[in-house]
C-alpha positions in Angstrom: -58.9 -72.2 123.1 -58.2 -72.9 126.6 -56.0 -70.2 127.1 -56.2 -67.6 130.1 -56.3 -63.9 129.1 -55.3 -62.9 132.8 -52.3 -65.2 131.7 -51.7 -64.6 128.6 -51.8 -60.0 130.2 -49.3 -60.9 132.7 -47.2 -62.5 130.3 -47.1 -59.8 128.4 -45.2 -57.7 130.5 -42.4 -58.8 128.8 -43.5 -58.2 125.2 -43.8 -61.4 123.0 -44.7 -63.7 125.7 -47.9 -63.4 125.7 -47.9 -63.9 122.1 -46.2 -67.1 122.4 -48.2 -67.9 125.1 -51.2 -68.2 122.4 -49.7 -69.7 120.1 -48.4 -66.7 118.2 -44.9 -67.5 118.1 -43.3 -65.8 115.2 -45.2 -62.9 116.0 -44.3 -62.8 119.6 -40.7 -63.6 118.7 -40.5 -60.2 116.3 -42.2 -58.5 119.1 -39.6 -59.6 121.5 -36.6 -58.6 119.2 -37.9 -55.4 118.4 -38.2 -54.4 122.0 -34.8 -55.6 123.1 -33.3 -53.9 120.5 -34.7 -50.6 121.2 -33.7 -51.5 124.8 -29.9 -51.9 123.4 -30.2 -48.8 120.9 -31.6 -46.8 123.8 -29.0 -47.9 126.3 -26.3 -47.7 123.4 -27.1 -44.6 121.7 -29.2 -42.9 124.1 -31.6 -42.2 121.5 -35.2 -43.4 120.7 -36.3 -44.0 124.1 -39.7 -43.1 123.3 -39.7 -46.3 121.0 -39.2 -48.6 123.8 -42.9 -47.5 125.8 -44.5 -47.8 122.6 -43.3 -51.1 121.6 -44.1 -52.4 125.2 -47.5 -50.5 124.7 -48.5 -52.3 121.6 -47.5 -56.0 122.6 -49.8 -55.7 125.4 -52.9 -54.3 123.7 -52.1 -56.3 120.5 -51.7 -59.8 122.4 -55.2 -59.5 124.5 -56.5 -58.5 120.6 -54.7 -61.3 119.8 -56.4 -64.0 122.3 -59.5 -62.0 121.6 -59.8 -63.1 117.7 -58.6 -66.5 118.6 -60.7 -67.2 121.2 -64.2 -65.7 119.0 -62.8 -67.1 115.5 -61.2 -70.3 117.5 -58.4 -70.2 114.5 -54.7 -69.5 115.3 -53.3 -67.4 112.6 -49.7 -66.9 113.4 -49.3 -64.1 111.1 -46.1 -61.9 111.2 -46.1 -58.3 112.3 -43.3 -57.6 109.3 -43.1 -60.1 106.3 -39.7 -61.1 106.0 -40.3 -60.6 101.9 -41.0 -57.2 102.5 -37.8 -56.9 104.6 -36.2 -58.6 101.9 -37.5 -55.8 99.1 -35.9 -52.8 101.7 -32.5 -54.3 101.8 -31.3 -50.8 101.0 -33.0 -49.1 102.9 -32.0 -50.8 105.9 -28.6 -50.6 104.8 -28.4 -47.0 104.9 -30.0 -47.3 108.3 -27.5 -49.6 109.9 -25.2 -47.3 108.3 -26.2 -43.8 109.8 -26.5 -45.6 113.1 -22.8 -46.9 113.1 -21.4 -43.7 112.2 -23.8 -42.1 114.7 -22.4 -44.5 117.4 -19.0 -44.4 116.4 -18.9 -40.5 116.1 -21.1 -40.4 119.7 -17.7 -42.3 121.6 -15.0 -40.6 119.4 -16.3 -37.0 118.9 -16.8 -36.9 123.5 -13.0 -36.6 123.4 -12.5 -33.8 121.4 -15.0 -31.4 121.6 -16.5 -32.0 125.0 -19.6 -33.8 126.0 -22.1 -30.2 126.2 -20.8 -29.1 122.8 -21.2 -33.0 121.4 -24.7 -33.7 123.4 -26.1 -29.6 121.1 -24.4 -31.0 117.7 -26.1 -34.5 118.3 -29.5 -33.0 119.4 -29.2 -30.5 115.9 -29.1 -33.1 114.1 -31.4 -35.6 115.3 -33.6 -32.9 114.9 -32.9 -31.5 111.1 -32.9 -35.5 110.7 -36.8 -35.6 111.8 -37.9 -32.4 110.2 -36.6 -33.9 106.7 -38.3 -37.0 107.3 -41.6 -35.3 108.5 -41.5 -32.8 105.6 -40.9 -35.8 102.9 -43.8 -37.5 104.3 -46.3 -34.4 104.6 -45.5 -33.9 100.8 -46.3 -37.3 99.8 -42.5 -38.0 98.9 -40.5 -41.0 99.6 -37.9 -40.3 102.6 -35.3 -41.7 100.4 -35.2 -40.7 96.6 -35.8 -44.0 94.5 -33.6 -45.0 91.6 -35.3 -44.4 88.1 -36.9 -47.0 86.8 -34.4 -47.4 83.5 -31.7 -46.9 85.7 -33.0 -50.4 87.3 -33.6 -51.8 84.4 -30.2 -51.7 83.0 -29.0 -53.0 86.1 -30.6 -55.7 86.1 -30.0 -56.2 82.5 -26.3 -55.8 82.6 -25.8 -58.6 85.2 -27.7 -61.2 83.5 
């Protein structure tokens, strides 16, 4: 591989580039959407901010891996950072996340109005944080975050629409 790593670093500045720079383009393009879109949550929603230092964080490091391994192995694996099957298998789960975050958002420009922006911006921040304590304590007890539908329960579902 003839590619430069001072290049393929100052590229990745902008996450993804860098990726695509080597040849990684699927990879560098989920890169590159997952950072603009905590750019537009962030600016949005004016939460998760500390996703969008992290995402830039990891481009960086992983692309100079990235043109590390190609450049030892001289093989260009352009393997995805999520597979889209497995995206496909959490349809509900991202359901109920695009959800939350549209009735967050909605209820962040409605709720101003009424109640004042000091009261709204101690409400939001309780809940954010009772949010993050659930998902932490779910996780520390080995638990899903999200309680899973019984397996008979799926079965007959699946039965019933065949």
């Amino acid at each position: 591989m003839n590619k430069s790593r001072v290049a393929t670093f100052f590229l990745s500045f902008l996450p993804g580039l860098g990726h695509m720079y080597i040849g990684l383009t699927n990879r560098g393009i989920q890169v590159l959407i997952a950072f603009l879109g905590t750019i537009f949550i962030t600016d949005t929603l004016d939460i998760f901010e500390f996703l969008t230092p992290i995402i830039w964080f990891i481009s960086l490091f992983d692309a100079l891996q990235q043109h590390r391994n190609i450049k030892d192995t001289g093989i260009v694996v352009d393997q995805p950072l999520i597979e889209w099957g497995e995206v496909k298998n959490k349809k509900q789960l991202i359901g109920w996340g695009l959800i939350i975050l549209g009735v967050f958002y909605s209820l962040d420009r409605i709720s101003i109005y009424f109640i004042g922006w000091e009261v709204f911006d101690v409400i939001r921040n309780i809940f954010l944080g009772l949010v993050l304590v659930y998902v932490g304590y779910r996780l520390v007890i080995g638990k899903n975050v999200l309680p899973e539908k019984r397996r008979e329960e799926t079965i007959e579902n699946t039965k019933e629409r065949e």
